[in-house]
C-alpha positions as CSV (number, residue, x, y, z in Angstrom):
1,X,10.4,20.4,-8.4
2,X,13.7,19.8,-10.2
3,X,16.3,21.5,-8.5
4,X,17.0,23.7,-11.9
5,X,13.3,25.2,-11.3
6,X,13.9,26.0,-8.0
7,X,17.5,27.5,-8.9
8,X,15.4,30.0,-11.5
9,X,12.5,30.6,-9.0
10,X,14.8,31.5,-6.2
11,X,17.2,33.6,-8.5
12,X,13.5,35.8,-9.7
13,X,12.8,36.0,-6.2
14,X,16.5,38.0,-5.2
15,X,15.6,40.3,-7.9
16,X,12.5,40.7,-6.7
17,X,14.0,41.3,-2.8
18,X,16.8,43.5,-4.2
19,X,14.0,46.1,-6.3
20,X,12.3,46.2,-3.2
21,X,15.0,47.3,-1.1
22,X,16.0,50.0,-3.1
23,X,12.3,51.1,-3.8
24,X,10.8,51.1,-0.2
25,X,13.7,51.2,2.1
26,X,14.0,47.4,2.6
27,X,17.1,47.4,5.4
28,X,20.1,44.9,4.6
29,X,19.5,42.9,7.1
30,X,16.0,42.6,6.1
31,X,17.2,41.1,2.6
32,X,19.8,38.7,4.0
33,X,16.7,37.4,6.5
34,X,14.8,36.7,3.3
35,X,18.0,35.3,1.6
36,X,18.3,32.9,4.3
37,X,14.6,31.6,4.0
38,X,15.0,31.2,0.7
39,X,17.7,29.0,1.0
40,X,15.9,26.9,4.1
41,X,13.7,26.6,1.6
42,X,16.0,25.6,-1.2
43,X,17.6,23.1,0.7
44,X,14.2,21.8,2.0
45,X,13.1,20.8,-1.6
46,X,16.6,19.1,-2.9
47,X,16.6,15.7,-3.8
48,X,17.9,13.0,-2.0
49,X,21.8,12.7,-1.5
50,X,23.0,9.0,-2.3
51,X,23.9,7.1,-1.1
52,X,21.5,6.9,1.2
53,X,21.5,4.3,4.0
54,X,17.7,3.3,5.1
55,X,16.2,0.1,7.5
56,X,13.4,-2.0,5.6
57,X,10.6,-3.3,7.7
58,X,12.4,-6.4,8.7
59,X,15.2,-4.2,10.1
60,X,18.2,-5.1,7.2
61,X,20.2,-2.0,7.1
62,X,20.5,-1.4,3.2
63,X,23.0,1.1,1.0
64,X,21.1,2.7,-2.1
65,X,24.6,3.4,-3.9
66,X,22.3,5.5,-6.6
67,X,19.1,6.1,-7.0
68,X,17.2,3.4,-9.0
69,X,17.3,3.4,-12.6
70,X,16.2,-0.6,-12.9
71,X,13.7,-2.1,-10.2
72,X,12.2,-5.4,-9.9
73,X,9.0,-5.8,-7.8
74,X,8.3,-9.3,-6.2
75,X,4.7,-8.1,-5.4
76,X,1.6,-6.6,-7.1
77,X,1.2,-4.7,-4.0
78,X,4.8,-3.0,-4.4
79,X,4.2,-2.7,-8.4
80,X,1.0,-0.9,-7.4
81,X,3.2,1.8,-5.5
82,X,5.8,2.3,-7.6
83,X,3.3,3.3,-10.5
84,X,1.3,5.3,-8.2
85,X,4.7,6.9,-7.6
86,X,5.3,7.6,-11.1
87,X,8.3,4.9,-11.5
88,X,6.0,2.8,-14.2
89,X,9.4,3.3,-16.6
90,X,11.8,2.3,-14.3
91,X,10.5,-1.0,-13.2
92,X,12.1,-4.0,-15.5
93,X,10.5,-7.0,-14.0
94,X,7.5,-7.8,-12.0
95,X,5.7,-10.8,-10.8
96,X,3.6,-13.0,-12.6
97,X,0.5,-12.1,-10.8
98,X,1.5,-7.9,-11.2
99,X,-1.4,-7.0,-13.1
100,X,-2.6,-3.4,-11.7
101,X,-2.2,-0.9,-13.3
102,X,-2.7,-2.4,-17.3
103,X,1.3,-1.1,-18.2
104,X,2.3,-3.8,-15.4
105,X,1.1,-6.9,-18.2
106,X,4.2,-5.5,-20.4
107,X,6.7,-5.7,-18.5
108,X,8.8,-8.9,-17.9
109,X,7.8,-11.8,-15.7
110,X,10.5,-12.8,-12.5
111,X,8.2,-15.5,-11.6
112,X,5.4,-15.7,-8.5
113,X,5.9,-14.8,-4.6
114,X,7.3,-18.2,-3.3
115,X,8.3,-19.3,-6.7
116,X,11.3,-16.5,-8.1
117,X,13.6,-16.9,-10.8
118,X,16.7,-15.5,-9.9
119,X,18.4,-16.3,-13.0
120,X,16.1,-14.0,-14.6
121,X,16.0,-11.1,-12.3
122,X,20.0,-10.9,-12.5
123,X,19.8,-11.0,-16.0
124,X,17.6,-7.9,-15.7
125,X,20.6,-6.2,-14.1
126,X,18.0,-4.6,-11.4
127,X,19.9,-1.7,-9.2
128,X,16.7,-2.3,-7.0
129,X,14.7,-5.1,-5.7
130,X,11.8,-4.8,-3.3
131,X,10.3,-8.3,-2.2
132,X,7.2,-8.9,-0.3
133,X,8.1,-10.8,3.4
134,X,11.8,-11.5,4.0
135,X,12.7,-13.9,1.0
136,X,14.6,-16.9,1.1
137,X,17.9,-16.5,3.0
138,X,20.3,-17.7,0.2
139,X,18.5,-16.2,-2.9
140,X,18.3,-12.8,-0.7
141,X,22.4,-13.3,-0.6
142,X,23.0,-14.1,-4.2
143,X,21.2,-10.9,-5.1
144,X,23.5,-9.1,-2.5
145,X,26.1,-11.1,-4.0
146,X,25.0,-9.5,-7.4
147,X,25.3,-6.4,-6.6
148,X,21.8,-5.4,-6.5
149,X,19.9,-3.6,-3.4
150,X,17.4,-5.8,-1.7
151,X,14.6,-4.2,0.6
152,X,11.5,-6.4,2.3
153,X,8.4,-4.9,2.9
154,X,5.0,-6.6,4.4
155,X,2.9,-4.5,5.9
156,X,-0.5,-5.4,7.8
157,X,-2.5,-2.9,8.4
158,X,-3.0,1.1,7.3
159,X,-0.1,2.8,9.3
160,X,2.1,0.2,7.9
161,X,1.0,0.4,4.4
162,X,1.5,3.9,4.6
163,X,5.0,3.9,5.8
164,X,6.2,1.2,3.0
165,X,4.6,4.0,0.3
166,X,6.7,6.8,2.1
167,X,9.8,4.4,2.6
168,X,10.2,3.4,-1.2
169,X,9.3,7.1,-2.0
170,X,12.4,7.9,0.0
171,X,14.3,4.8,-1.8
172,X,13.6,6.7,-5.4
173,X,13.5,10.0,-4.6
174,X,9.8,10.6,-4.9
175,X,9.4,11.4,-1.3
176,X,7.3,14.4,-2.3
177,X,4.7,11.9,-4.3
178,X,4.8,9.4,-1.6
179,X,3.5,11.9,1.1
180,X,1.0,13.3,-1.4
181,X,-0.2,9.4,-1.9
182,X,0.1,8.9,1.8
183,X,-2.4,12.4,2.2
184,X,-5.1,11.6,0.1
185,X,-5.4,8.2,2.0
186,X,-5.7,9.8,5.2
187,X,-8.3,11.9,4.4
188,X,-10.6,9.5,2.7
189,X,-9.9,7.0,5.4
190,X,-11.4,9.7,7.7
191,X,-13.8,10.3,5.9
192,X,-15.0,6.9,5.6
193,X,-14.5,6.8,9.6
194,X,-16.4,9.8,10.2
195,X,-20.0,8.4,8.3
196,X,-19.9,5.6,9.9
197,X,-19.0,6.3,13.4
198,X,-22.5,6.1,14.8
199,X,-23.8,3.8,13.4
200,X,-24.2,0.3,14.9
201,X,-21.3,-2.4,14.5
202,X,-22.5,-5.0,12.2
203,X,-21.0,-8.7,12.9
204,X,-19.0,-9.4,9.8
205,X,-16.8,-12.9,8.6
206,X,-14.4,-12.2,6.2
207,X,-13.5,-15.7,4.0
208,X,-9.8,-15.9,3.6
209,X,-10.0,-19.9,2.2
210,X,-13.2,-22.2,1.9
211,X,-12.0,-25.7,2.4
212,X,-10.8,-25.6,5.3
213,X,-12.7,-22.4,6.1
214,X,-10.3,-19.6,7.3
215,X,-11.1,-16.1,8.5
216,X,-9.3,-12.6,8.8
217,X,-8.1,-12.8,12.0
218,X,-6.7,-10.0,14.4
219,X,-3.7,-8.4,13.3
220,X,-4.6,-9.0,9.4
221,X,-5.5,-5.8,7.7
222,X,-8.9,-7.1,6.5
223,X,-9.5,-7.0,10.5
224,X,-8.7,-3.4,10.6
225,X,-10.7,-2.8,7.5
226,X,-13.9,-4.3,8.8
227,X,-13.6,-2.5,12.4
228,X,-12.6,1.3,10.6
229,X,-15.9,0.5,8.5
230,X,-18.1,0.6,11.4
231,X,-18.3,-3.5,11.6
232,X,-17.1,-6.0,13.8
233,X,-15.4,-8.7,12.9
234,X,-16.2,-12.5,14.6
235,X,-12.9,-13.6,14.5
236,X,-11.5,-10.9,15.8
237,X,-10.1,-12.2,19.2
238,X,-8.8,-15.3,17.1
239,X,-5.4,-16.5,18.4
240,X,-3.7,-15.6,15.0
241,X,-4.0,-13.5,11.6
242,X,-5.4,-16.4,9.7
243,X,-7.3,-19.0,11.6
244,X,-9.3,-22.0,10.9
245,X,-13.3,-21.5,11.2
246,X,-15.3,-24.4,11.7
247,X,-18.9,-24.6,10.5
248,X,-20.1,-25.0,13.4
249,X,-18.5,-21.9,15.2
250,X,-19.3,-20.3,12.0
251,X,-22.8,-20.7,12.5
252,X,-23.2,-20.2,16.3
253,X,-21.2,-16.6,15.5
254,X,-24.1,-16.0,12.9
255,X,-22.5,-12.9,11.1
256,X,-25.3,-10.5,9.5
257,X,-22.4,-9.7,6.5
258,X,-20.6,-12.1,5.0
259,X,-17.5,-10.9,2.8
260,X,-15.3,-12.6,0.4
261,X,-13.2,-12.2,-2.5
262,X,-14.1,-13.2,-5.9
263,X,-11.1,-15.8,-6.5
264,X,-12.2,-17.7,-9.0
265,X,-15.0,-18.3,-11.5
266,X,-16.9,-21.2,-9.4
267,X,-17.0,-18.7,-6.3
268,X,-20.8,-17.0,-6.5
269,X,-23.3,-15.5,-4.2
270,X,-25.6,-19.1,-5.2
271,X,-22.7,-21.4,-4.3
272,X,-21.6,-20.1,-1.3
273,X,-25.4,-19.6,-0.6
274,X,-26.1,-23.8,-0.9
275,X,-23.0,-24.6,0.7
276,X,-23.8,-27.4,3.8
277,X,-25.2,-26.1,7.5
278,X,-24.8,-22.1,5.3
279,X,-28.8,-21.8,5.1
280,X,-28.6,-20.8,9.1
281,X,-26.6,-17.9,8.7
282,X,-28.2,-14.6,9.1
283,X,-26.4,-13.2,6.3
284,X,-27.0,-15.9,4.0
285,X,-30.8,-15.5,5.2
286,X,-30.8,-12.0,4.6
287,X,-29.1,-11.9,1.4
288,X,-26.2,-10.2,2.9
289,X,-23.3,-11.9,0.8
290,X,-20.9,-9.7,-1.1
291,X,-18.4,-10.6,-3.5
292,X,-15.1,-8.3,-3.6
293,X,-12.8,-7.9,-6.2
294,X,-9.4,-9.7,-4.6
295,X,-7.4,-7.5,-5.8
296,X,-8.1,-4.6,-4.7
297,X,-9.0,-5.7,-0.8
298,X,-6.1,-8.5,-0.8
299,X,-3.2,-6.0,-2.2
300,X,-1.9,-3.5,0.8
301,X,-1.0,-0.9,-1.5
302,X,-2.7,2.3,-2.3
303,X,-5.4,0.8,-3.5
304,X,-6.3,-0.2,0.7
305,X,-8.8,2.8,0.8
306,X,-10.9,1.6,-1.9
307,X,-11.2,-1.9,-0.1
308,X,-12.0,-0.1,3.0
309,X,-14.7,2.0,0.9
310,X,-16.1,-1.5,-1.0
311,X,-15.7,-2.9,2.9
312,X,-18.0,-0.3,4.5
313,X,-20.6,-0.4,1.8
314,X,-21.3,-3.4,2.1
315,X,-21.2,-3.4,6.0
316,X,-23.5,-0.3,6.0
317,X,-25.3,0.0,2.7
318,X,-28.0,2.6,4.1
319,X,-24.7,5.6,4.6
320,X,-23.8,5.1,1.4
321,X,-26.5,5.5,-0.8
């Protein structure tokens, strides 16, 4: 609530204490102990004082001189939660790959992840940009150099995911948003948790790559997604996030769910279905091969609780129906 509105509703409710007083033998001290809530209150609900010094994931200690009237995002992920946020007119550049929601095609392009153009985003005169991982050291200085506040976010799993929502709600004073956005997750999260908490784990792959074959590993979100959705994941004591999975492992694992994102055109159930040594697999066998839109369970932004609804569908079909 602007502060104006709060100004108004806490002068109405004075007037309110002061009638009462008079009319029911409300004691002074009893109207200066509501006076005094009202103000904890008051001064609850301001807006953020800038500037405001915060830590981004990767520990850089950043000064928000304002708060953010111009903001680049170098990731569909962070795009994602700034319009979930509300901040859809502040944002001036994006990625080239920002395409969620539709109003993220309009604005102007800074380039991909690994491949930025700096030129550009300084051009955009940008009061904030928020990258994805910790950026290249030198480009990270010349936007320092330019003035403009850099934060680096990458988060892997739920909690994290979370916590980047609340932290750039803090960044652009839509705290208030960011908790709501934070809230609703929770509670379908649980809820997805709850129906399937009984139910037996079902041994799932999840195909990061194809050639060379690569899994979700431990640590990865998609790990965290397939255990919370009652499944359990055959890479999951894997020595990294993203490992190498060899046919044959693959096939003396023999997952009863295979899961993969629908990358391209030439990725179908029939293809992956014929691949060489697949025909042994229990979920190609069973018809158990589900194609998931990439990106909605390979962006960890909001949008992570409808992966980890699409994920536990397709694990557990029969709680779902």
């Amino acid at each position: 609530m602007k502060k104006n509105g709060i100004r108004s509703l806490f002068l109405v409710f004075m007037m309110t204490v002061l009638i009462f007083s008079f009319g029911t033998g409300c004691t002074k001290q009893d109207a200066e102990n509501e006076k005094g809530n009202s103000e904890s209150e008051e001064k609850t609900n301001k807006e953020v004082n800038y500037p405001l010094d915060i830590t981004d994931q990767f520990g850089n200690k950043v000064t928000i001189e304002k708060e953010p009237k111009r903001i680049v995002s170098l990731a569909p992920s962070h795009t994602e939660i700034l319009f979930a946020l509300g901040l859809g007119e502040k944002i001036v550049g994006v990625t080239d790959f920002c395409n969620y929601p539709k109003e993220a095609l309009s604005k102007e392009k800074v380039g991909s992840y690994q491949n930025i153009n700096l030129e550009k985003i300084i051009s955009l005169e940008p009061d904030l940009v928020i990258q994805y991982g910790q950026g290249n050291e030198e480009t990270n200085n010349k936007m320092r150099e330019a003035k403009i506040a850099l934060v680096s976010y990458e988060p892997e799993n739920v909690l994290q995911i979370e916590d980047t929502i609340v932290d750039i709600g803090k960044i652009t004073n839509t705290e208030e948003k960011a908790k709501e956005i934070v809230s609703s997750m929770e509670k379908r999260k649980d809820a997805v948790v709850e129906k399937v908490k009984n139910a037996k784990k079902i041994s799932t792959f999840y195909e990061i790559w194809y050639d060379p074959l690569m899994a979700a590993g431990p640590g990865s979100f998609m790990d965290e997604l397939i255990n919370l959705a009652g499944g359990k994941n055959i890479a999951g004591d894997a020595t990294e996030g993203y490992p190498q999975f060899d046919l044959e492992q693959l096939v003396e694992r023999n997952p009863d769910v295979y899961l993969v994102s629908k990358d391209s055109k030439e990725k179908t159930i029939d293809s992956i279905r014929e691949r060489p040594g697949y025909g042994d697999i229990n979920a190609v066998k069973n018809d158990r091969i589900y194609l998931l839109d990439p990106d909605i369970v390979s962006r960890p932004g909001p949008r992570i609780i409808d992966a980890l609804e699409l994920i536990a569908r397709s694990i557990h079909p029969e709680l779902f129906k």
